[in-house]
NULUMTOR-527112 format. One record per residue (C-alpha): residue number from 0; residue in three letters; x, y negated, z negated. Coordinates in pm, 1 decimal. Layout:
// NULUMTOR-527112
+-----+------+----------+----------+----------+
! pos ! code !        X !        Y !        Z !
+-----+------+----------+----------+----------+
! NUM !  ALA !        X !        Y !        Z !
...
+-----+------+----------+----------+----------+
This chain:
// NULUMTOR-527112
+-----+------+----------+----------+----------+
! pos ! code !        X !        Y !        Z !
+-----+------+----------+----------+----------+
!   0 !  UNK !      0.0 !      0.0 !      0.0 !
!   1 !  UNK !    120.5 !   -347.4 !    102.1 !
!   2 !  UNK !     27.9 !   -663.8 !     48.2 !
!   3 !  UNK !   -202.7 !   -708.7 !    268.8 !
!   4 !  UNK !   -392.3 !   -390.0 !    155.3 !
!   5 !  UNK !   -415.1 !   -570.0 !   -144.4 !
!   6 !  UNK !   -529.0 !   -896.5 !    -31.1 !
!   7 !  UNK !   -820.9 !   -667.7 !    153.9 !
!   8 !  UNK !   -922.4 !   -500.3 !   -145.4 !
!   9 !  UNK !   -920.5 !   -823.8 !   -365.7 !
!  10 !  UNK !  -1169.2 !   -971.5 !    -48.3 !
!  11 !  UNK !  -1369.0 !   -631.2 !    -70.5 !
!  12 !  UNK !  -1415.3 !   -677.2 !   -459.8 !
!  13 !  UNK !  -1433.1 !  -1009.2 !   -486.7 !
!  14 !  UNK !  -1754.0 !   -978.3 !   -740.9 !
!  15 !  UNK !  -1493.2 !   -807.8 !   -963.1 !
!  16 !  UNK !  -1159.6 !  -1017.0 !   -911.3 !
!  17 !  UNK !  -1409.8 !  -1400.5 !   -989.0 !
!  18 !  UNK !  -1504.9 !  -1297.0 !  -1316.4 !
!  19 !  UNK !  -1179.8 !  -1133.1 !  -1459.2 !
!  20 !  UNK !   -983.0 !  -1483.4 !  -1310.5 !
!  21 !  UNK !  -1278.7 !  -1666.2 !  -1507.0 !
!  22 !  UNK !  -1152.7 !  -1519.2 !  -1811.1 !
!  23 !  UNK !   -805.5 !  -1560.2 !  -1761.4 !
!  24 !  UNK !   -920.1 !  -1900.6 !  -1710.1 !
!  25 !  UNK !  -1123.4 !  -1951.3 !  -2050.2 !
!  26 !  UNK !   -838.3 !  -1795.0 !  -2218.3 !
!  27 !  UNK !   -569.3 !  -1993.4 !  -2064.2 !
!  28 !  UNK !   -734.4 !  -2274.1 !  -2218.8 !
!  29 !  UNK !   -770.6 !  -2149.3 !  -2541.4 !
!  30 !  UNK !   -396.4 !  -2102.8 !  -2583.8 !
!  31 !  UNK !   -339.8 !  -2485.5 !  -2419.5 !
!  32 !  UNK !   -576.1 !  -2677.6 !  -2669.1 !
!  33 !  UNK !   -474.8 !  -2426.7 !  -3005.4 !
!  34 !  UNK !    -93.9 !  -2560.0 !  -2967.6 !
!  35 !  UNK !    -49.1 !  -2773.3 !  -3266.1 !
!  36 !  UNK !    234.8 !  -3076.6 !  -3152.9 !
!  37 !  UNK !    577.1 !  -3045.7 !  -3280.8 !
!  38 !  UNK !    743.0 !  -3378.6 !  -3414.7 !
!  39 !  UNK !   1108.6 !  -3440.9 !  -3356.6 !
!  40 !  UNK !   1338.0 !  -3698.9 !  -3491.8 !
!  41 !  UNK !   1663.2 !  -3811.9 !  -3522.8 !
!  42 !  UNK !   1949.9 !  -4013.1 !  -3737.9 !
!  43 !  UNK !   2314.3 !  -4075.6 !  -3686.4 !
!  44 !  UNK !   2576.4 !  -4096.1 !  -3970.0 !
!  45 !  UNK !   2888.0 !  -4215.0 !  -3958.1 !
!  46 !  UNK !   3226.3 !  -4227.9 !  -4124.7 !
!  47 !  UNK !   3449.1 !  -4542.5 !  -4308.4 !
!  48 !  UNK !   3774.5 !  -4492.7 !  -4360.2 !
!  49 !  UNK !   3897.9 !  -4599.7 !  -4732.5 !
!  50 !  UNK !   3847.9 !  -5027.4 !  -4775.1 !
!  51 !  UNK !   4169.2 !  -5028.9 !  -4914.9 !
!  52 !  UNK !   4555.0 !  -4917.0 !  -4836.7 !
!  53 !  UNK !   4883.2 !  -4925.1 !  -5037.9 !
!  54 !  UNK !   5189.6 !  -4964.6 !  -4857.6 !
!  55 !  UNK !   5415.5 !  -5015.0 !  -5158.8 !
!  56 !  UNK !   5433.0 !  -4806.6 !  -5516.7 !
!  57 !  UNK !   5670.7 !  -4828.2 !  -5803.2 !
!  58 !  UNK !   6026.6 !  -4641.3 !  -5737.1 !
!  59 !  UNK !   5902.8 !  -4259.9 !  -5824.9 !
!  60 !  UNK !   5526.9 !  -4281.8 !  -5718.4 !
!  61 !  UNK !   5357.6 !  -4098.9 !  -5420.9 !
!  62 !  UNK !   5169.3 !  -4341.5 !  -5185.3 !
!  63 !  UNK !   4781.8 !  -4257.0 !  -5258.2 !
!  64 !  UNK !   4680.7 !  -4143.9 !  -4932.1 !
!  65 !  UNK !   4379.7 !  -3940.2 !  -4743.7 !
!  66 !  UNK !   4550.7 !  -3615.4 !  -4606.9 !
!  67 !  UNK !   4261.1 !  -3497.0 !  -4424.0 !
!  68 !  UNK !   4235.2 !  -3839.8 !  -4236.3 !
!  69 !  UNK !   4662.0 !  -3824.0 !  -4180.2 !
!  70 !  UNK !   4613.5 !  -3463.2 !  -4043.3 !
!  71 !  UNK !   4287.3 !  -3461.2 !  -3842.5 !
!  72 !  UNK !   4148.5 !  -3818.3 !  -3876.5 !
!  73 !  UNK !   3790.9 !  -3909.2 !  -3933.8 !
!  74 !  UNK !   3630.5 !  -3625.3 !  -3663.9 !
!  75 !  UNK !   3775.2 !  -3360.9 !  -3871.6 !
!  76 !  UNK !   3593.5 !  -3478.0 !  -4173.6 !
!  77 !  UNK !   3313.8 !  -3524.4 !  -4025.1 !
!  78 !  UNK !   3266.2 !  -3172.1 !  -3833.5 !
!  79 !  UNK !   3366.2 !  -3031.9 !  -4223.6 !
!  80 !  UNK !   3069.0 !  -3255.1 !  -4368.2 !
!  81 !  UNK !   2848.2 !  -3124.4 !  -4060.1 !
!  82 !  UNK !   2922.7 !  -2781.1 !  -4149.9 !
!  83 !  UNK !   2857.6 !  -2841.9 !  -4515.4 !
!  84 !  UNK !   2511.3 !  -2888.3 !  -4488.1 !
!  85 !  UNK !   2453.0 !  -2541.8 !  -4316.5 !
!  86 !  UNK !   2498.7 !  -2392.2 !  -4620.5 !
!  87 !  UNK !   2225.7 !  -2206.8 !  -4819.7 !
!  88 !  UNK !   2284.2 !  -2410.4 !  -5150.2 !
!  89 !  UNK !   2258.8 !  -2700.1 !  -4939.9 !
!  90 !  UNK !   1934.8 !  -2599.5 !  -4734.4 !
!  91 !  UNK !   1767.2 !  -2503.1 !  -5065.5 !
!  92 !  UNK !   1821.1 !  -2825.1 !  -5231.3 !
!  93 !  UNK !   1702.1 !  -2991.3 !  -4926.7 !
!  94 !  UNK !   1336.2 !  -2770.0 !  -4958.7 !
!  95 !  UNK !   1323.0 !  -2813.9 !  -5323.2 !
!  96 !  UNK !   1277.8 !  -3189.7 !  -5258.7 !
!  97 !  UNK !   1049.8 !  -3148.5 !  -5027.0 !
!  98 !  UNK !   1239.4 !  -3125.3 !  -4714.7 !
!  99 !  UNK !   1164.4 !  -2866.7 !  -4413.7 !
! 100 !  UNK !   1478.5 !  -2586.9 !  -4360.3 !
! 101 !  UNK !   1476.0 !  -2626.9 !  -4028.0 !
! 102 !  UNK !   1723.0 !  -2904.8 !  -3900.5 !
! 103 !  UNK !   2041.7 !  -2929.1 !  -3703.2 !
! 104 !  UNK !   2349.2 !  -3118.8 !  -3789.7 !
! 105 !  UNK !   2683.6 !  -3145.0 !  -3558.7 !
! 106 !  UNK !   2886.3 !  -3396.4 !  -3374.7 !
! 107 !  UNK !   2770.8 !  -3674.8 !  -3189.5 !
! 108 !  UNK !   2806.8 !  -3570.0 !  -2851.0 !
! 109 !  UNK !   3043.5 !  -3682.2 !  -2614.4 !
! 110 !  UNK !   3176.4 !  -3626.9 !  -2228.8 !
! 111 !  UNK !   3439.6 !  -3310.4 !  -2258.5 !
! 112 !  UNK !   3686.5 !  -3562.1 !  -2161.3 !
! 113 !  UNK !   3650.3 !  -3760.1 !  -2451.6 !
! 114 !  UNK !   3793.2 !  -3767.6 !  -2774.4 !
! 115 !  UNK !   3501.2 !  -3681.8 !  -3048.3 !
! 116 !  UNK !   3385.0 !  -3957.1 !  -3276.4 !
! 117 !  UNK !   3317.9 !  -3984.3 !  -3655.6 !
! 118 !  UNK !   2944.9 !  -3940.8 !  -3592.1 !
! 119 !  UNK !   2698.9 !  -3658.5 !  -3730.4 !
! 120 !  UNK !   2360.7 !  -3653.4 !  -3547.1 !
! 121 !  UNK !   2088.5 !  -3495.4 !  -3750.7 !
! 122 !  UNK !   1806.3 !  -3397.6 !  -3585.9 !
! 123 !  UNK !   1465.2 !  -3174.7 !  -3695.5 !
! 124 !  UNK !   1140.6 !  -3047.6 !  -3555.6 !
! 125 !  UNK !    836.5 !  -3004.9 !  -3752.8 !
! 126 !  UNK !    439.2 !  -2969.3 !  -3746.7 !
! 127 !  UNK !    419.3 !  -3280.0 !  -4039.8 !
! 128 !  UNK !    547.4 !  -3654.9 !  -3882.7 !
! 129 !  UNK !    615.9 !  -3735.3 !  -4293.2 !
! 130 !  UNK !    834.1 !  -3401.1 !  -4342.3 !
! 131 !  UNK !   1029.6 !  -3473.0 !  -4088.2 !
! 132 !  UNK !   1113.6 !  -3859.6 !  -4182.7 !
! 133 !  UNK !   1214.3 !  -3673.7 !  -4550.0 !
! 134 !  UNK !   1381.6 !  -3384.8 !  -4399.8 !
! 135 !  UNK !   1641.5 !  -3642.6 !  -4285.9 !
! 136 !  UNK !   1667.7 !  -3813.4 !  -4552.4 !
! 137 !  UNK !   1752.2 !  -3564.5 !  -4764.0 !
! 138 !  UNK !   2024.1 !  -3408.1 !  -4568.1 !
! 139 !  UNK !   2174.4 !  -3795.8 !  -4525.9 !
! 140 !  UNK !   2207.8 !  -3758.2 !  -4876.5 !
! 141 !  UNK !   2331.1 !  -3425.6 !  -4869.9 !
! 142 !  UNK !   2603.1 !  -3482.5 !  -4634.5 !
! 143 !  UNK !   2768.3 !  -3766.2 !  -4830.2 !
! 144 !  UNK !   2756.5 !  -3552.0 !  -5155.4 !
! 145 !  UNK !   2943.4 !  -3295.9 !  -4871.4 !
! 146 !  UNK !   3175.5 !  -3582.3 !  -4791.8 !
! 147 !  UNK !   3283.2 !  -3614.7 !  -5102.7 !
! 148 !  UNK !   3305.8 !  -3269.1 !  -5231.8 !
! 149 !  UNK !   3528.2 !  -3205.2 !  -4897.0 !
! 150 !  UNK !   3803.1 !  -3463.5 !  -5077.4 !
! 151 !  UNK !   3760.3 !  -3359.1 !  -5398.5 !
! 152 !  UNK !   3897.1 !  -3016.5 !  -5333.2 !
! 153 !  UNK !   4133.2 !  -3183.8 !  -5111.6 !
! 154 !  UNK !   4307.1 !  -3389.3 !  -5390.0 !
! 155 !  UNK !   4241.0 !  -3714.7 !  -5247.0 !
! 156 !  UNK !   4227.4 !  -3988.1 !  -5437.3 !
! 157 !  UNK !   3873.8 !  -4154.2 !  -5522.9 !
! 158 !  UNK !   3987.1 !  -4528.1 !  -5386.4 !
! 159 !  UNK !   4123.2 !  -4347.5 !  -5055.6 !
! 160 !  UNK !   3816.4 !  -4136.2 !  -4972.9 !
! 161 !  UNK !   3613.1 !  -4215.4 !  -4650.7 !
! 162 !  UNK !   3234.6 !  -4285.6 !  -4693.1 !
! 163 !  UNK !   2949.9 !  -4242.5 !  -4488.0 !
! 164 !  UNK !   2699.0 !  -4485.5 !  -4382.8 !
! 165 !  UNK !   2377.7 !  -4496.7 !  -4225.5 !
! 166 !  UNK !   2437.6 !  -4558.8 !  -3807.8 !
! 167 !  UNK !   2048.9 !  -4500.9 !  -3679.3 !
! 168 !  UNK !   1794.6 !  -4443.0 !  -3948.4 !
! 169 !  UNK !   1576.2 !  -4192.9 !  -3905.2 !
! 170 !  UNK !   1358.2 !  -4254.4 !  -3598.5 !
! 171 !  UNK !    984.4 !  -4244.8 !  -3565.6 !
! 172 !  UNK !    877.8 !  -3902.6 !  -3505.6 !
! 173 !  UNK !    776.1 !  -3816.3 !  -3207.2 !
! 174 !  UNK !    519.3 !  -3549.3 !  -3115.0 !
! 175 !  UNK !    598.1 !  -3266.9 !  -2855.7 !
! 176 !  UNK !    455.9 !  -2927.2 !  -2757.3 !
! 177 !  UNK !    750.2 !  -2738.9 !  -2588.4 !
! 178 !  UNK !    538.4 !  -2404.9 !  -2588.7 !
! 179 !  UNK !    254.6 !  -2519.1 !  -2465.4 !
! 180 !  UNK !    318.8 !  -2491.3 !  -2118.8 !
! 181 !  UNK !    552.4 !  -2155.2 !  -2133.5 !
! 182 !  UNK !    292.7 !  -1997.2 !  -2342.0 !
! 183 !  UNK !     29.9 !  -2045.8 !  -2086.2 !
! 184 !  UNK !    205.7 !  -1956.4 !  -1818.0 !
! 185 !  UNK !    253.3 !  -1642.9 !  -1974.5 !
! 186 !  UNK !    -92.6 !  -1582.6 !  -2037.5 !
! 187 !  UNK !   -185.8 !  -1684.5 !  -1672.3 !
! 188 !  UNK !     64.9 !  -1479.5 !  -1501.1 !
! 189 !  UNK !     -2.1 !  -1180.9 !  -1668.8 !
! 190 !  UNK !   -377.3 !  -1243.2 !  -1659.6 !
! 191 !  UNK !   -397.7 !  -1283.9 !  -1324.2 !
! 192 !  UNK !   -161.1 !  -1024.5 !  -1264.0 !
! 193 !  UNK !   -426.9 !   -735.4 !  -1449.6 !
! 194 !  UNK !   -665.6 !   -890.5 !  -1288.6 !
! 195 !  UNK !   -560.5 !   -773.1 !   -912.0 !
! 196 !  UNK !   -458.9 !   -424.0 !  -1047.5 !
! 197 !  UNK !   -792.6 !   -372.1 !  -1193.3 !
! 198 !  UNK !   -926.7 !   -485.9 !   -824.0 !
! 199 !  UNK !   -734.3 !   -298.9 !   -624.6 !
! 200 !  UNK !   -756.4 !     50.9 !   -877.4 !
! 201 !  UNK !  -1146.1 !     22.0 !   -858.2 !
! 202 !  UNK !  -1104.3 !    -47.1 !   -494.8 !
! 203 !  UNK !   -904.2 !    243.3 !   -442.7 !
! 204 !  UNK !  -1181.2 !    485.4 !   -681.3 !
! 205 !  UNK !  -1489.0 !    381.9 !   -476.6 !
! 206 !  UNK !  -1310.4 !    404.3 !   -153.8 !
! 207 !  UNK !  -1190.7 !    765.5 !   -237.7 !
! 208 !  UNK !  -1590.0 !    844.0 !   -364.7 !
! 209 !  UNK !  -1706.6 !    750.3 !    -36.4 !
! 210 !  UNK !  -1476.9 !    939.2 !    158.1 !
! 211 !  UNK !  -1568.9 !   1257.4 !    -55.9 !
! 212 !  UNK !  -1935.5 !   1154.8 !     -5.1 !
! 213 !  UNK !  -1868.8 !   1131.4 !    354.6 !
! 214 !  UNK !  -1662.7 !   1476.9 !    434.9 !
! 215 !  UNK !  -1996.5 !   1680.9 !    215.4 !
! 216 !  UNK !  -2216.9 !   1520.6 !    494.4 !
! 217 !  UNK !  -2303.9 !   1682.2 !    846.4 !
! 218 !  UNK !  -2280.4 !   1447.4 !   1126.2 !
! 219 !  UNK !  -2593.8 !   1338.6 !   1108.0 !
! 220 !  UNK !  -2565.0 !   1216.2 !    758.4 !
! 221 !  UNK !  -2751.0 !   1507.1 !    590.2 !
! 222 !  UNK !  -2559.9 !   1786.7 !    413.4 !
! 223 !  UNK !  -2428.8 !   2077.2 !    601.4 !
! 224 !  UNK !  -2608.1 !   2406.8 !    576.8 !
! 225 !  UNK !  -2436.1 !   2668.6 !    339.9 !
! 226 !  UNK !  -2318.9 !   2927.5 !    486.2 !
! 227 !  UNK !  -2466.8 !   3167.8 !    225.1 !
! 228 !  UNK !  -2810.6 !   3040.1 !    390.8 !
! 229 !  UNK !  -2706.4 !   3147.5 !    715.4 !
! 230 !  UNK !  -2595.4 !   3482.3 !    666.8 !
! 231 !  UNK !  -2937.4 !   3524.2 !    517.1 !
! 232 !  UNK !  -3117.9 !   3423.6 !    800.1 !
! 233 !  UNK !  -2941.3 !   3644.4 !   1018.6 !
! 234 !  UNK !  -2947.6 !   3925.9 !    825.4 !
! 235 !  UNK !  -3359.7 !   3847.8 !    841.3 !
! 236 !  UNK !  -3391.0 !   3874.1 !   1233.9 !
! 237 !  UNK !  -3570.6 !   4168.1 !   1388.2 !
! 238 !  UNK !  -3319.3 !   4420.8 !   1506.7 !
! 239 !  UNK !  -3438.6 !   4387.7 !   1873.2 !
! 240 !  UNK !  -3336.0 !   4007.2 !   1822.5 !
! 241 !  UNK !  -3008.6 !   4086.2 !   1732.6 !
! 242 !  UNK !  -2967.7 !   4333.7 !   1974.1 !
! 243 !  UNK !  -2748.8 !   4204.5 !   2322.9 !
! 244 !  UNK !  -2959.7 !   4157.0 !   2611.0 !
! 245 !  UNK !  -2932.1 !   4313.6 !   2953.7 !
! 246 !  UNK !  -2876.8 !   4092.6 !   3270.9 !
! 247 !  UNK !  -3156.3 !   4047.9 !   3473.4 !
! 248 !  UNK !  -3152.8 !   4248.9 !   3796.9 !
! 249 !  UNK !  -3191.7 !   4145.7 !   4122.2 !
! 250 !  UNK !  -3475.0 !   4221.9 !   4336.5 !
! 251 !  UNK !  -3387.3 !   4446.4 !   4674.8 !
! 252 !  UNK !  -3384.1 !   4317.3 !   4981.6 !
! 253 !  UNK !  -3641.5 !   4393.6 !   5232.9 !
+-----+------+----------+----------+----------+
């Protein structure tokens, strides 16, 4: 069977292929209006270096300095503070305040041939507009208490740390429905998809019923004898009946 065997038995049926696309269409529907709207939003962090710098100590005194800004500057710390809020402890202090476990925090991104930036972008996605405002606003706190807990364990001193500061405050959330459209696509492709199977298998049924109708039918369109009946019958004729006749003969000639 090709294609266009199946376009002919979709034409054939076509009282049984309408109403099984009506229903795909009345669900399709369904599943496009019960899509609640996703809100996303945004803020970007960044990093200050220390306000302050000594250039000169007392004869026998190390020079305060940030090591983690001499060895990778302010990106490093700021992918570590990124990081930092991944954690579990981090992500349950963030829902004990009220805030959604759900977000993503990383880099600012940049072209691959530039140099990162001291910039974390926090972003989240949730059903509530006023959890998603919090959600950021706890894990802006979070990653300065990361910030700082980085240096700590790095030995730096407190008047040399770096700070963060508030870049783009969280942004207004804005509603979205991503899955929407994918889920129903889904439900329309495979709908219609059952739909012409179902057409073309009953097509195929009927069409095989009247062929079997057709071959237990004399020419005539009534049903052939049985043959039972026949041998009957003859078995009924007289015997002179069944007996071979004898050519006629001819008359002489005068």
């Amino acid at each position: 069977m090709d294609l266009f065997d199946v376009v002919r038995s979709c034409l054939r049926r076509w009282y049984i292929l309408i109403p099984l696309l009506a229903v795909t269409g009345v669900y399709c529907h369904q599943v496009y209006t019960s899509v609640l709207p996703v809100y996303y939003s945004q803020t970007v962090i960044g990093l200050a270096p220390p306000n302050q710098r000594v250039d000169t100590v007392a004869t026998g005194q190390a020079v305060p300095r940030n090591g983690l800004l001499d060895f990778g500057g302010a990106p490093l710390l700021a992918n570590m503070a990124s990081l930092g809020l991944r954690q579990s402890t981090v992500v349950n202090r963030v829902v004990a305040a009220g805030g959604e476990p759900i977000y993503d925090a990383r880099l600012f991104p940049v072209p691959a041939t530039s140099p990162p930036i001291p910039l974390v972008m926090i972003d989240v996605a949730t059903a509530n507009p006023e959890s998603a405002t919090k959600t950021l606003e706890l894990a802006a706190m979070e990653l300065r208490a990361s910030l700082e807990n980085i240096q700590v364990q790095a030995d730096v001193p407190p008047e040399m740390m770096a700070t963060s500061f508030i870049v783009s405050p969280p942004s207004v959330p804005v509603p979205a429905m991503p899955s929407r459209t994918r889920s129903t696509m889904t439900v329309a492709v495979g709908g219609v998809g059952l739909t012409v199977l179902v057409t073309v298998l009953v097509d195929v049924a009927l069409n095989r019923r009247r062929k079997r109708v057709r071959s237990t039918a004399g020419p005539t369109g009534e049903e052939a004898p049985d043959s039972t009946i026949l041998d009957e019958t003859r078995t009924e004729l007289p015997m002179d009946d069944q007996r071979p006749r004898e050519p006629a003969r001819a008359a002489p000639s005068q």
